[in-house]
C-alpha positions in Angstrom: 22.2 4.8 -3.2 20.4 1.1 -3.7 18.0 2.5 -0.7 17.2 5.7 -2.1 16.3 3.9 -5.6 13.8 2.0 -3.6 13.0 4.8 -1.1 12.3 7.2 -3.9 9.2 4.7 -6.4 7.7 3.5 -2.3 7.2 7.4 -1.7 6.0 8.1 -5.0 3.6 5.2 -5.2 2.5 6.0 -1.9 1.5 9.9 -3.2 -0.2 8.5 -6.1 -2.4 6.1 -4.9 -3.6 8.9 -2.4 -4.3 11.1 -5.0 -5.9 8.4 -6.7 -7.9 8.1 -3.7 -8.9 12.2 -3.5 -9.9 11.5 -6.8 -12.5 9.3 -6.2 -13.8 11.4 -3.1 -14.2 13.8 -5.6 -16.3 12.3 -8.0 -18.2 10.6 -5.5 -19.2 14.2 -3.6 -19.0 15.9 -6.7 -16.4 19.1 -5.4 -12.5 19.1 -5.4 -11.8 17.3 -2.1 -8.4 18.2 -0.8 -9.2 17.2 2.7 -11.9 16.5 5.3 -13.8 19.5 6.6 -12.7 19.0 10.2 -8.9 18.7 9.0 -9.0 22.2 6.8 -10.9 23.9 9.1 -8.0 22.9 11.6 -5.4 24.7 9.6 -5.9 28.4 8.1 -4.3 27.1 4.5 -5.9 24.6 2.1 -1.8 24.4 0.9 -0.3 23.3 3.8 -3.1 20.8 4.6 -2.7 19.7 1.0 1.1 19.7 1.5 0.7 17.6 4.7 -1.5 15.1 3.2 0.8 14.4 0.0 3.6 13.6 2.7 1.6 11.4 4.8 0.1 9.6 1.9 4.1 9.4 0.5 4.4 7.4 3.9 2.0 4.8 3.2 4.8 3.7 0.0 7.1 4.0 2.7 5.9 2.2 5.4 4.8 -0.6 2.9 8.7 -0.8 1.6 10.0 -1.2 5.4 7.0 -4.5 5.8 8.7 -5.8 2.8 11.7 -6.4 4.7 9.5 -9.2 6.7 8.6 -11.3 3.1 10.7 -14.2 2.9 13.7 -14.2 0.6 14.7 -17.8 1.5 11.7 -20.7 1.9 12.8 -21.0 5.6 10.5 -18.0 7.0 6.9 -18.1 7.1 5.0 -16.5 4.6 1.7 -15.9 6.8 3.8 -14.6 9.5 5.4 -11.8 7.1 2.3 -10.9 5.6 0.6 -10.6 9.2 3.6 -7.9 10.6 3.3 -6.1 6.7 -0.4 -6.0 7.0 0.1 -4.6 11.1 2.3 -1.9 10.2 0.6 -1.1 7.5 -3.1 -1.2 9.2 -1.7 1.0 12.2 -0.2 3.2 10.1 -3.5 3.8 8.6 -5.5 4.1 11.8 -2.6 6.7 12.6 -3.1 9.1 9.9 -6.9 8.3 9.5 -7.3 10.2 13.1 -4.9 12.8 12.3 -6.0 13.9 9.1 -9.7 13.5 10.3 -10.7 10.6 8.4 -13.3 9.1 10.9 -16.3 11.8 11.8 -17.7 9.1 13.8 -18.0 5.6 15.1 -19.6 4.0 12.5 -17.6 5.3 9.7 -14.1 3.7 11.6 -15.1 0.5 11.5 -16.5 0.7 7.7 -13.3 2.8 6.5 -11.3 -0.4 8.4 -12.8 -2.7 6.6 -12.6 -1.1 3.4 -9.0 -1.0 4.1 -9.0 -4.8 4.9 -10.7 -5.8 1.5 -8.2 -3.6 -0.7 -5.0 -5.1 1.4 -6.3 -8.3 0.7 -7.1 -7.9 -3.2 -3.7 -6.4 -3.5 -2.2 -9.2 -2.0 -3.9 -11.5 -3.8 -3.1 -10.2 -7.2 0.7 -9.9 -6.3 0.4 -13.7 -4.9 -1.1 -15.1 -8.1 1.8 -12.5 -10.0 4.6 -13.5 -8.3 3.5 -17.6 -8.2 2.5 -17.0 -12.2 6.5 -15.6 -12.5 7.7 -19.1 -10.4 5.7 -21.4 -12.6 7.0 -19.8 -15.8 10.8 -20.2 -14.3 10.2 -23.3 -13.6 9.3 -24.1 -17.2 11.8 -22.3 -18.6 14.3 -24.6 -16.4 12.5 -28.0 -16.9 12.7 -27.8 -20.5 16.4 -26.2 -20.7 17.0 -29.8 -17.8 15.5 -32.0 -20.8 17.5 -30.0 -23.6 20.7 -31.3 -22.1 19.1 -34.1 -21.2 18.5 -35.0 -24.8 21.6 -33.9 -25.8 
C-alpha cells in the first residue's frame, strides 16, 4: 500500500507534465496537437494514440520514482553518482519513447530535443537542490536554537 501511494502522484505527475508539454506544442503551432504526424498517421485512431501517449508520459513519473531509489538517504553514498544513474534512466527513457512516439523527424531535431531535455533536468534539479538544502538550513536552526534553549536553561 506505501508503494502504490507513491506509485499513484509519480504516474500522475508524469501525465501532467506531458500534457503540460502538448500544451505548449499547441500554442506554439497554433492547432490541438495530440501527437506527431508520423505517429497518428501510424495508427488509424487519434484515441488510441492519445491513449498510448498519456501512459507513456505516466511512465516518465514512474521511471523518475524508481531513480529516486539511487538519492542518498544516509551521507555515506555519493550524491553525483545518484543523480548520474537518475538522470541515465531517465535520459534513456526519453530517447526510448522519443523514437517510438515519433518525436525526432530528423537528425537535427534529436540532438536539439536532447538538449532541451538536458537543460530542463538540470533546472529541476537545481530548484529541488537549493529546496531541499533551504529545508536542511532551516532544521538546522530550528535545532541550534532549541541546543542554546537548554543550554540557557
Amino acid at each position: 500500500m506505501k508503494t502504490l501511494r507513491k506509485i499513484i502522484p509519480a504516474f500522475v505527475l508524469g501525465v501532467g507534465i506531458g500534457s503540460l508539454m502538448e500544451c505548449l506544442f499547441s500554442l506554439i503551432y497554433g492547432q490541438v496537437f495530440i501527437g506527431t504526424p508520423a505517429f497518428m498517421a501510424s495508427h488509424p485512431s487519434p484515441v488510441f494514440v492519445k491513449i498510448i501517449q498519456t501512459l507513456l508520459y505516466g511512465g516518465f513519473g514512474l521511471v523518475s520514482l524508481l531513480g529516486e531509489q539511487f538519492f542518498p538517504k544516509k551521507n555515506n553514498k555519493s550524491l553525483f553518482k545518484a543523480t548520474a544513474i537518475h538522470f541515465l534512466l531517465i535520459f534513456a527513457y526519453f530517447v526510448f519513447i522519443g523514437f517510438y512516439l515519433r518525436w525526432f523527424p530528423n537528425t537535427p531535431s534529436v540532438f536539439i530535443s536532447l538538449g532541451i531535455f538536458i537543460l530542463i533536468y538540470f533546472v529541476i534539479w537545481i530548484l529541488i537542490y537549493l529546496a531541499e538544502k533551504r529545508k536542511i538550513e532551516e532544521m538546522n536552526r530550528v535545532l541550534e536554537r532549541n541546543h542554546n534553549h537548554l543550554v540557557d536553561e
